[in-house]
C-alpha positions in Angstrom: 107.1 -68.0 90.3 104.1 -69.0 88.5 101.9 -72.2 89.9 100.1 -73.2 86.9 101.3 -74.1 83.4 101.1 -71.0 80.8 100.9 -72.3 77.7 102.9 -71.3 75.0 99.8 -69.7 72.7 98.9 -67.6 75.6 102.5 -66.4 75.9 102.5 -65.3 72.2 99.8 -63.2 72.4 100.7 -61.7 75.6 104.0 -60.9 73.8 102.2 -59.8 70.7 100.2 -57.5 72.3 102.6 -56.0 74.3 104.8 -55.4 71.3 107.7 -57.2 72.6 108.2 -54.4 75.4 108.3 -54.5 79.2 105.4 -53.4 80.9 107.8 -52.1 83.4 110.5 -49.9 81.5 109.0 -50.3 77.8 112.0 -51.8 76.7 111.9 -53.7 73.1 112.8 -57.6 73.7 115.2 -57.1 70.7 117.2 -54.5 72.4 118.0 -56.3 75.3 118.5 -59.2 73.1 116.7 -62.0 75.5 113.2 -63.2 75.8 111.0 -61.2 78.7 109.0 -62.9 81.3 105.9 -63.7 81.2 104.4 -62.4 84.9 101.2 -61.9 86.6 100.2 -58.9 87.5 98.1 -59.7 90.1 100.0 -63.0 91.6 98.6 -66.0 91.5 99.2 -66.0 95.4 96.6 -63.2 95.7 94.0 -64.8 93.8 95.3 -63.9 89.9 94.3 -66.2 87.1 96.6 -67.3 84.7 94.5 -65.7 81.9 95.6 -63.0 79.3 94.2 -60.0 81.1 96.3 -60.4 84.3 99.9 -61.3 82.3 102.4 -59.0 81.1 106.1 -59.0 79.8 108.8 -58.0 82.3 112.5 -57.6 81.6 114.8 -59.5 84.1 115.9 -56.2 85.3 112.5 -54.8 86.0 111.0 -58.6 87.2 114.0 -58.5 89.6 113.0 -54.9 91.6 109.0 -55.4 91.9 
């Protein structure tokens, strides 16, 4: 769970250039037909910023097995 506040830009262009997909399984949003998460991949627990570099797109599949 993320501490800080992401805001919504941020989230759009983390989603843009990811094309939609899960950084996990590559799976288009529009396939599984619900919006992805919007996770660090370093956690914010281990020092990760909130910042566009260290956020991908998960799938609630994939965010549920890391």
């Amino acid at each position: 769970m993320s501490y800080t506040y992401i805001p919504e830009s941020i989230r759009q262009r983390v989603a843009q250039a990811a094309r939609y997909r899960c950084g996990y399984c590559q799976t288009q949003q529009n396939v599984i037909d619900y919006p992805l998460y919007v996770e660090h991949i370093i956690p914010e627990a281990a020092g990760g910023r909130s910042n566009e570099e260290n956020l991908w797109l998960a799938c609630s599949l994939c965010n549920s097995y890391k």
